[in-house]
C-alpha positions as CSV (number, residue, x, y, z in Angstrom):
1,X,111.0,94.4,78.5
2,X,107.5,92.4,78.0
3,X,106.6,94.1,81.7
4,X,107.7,97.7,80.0
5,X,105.2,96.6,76.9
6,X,102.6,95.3,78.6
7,X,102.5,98.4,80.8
8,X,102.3,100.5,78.3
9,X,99.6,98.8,76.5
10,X,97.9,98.4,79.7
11,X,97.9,102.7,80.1
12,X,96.9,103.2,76.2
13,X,93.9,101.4,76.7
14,X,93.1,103.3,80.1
15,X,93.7,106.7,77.9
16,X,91.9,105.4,74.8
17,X,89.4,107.8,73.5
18,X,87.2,104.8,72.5
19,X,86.8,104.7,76.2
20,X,85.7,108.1,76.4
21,X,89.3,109.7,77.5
22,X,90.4,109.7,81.1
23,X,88.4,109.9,84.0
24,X,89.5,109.5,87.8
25,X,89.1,105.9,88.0
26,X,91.8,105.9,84.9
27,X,94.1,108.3,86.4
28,X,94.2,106.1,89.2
29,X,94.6,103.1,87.5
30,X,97.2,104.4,85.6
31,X,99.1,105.7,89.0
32,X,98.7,102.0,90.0
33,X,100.3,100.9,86.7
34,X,103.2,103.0,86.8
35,X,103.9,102.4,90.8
36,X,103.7,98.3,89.6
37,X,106.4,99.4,86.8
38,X,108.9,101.3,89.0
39,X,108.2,98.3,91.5
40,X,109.4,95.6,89.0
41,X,112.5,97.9,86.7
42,X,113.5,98.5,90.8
43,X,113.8,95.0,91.8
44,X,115.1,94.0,88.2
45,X,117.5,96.6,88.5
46,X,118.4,95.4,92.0
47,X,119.1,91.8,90.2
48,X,121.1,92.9,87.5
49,X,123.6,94.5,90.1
50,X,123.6,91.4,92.5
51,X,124.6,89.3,88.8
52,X,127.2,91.9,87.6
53,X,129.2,92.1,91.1
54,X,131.0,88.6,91.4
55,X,131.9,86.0,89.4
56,X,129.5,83.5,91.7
57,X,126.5,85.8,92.8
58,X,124.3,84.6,95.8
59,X,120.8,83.2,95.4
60,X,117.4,85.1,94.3
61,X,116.4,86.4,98.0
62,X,112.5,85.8,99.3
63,X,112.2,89.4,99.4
64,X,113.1,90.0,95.4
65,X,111.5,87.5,94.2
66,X,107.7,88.5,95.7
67,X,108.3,91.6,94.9
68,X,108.8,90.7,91.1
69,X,106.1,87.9,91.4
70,X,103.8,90.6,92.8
71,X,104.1,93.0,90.5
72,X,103.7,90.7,88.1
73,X,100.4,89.4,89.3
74,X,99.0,92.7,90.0
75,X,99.4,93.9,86.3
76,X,97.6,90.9,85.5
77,X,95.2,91.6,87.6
78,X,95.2,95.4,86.2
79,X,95.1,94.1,82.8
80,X,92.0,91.6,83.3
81,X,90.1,94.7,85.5
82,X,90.0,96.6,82.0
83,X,87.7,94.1,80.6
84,X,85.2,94.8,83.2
């Protein structure tokens, strides 16, 4: 859920008219934010059915796990790019 929020703050302040509205390098980043959404409610979503489908579910695979670290970073990243 703090993904989902920060996601959404992240595009409000792309679309702000403070900023002067949106212009192609905001539609773009806002592409980027939503693709880094779908990419971490997908492998959260993954999770979540792993959990629910036996009483002793396996271990986190590699695989998962980057792709929610990475998604995680890259909205950072996004975040931190607004400021410049």
């Amino acid at each position: 859920m703090a993904f989902t929020v920060a996601a959404v703050l992240a595009a409000r302040q792309v679309v702000s008219t403070d900023h002067g509205g949106l212009d192609a390098w905001g539609t773009v980043a806002v592409g980027l934010g939503v693709l880094l959404w779908v990419g971490f409610i997908w492998a959260a979503h993954r999770r979540i059915g792993v959990l629910g489908s036996s009483a002793h579910p396996s271990s986190l695979p590699t695989r998962m796990a980057l792709t929610a670290a990475g998604c995680t970073m890259l909205l950072a990243v996004f975040a931190l790019s607004m400021f410049f």
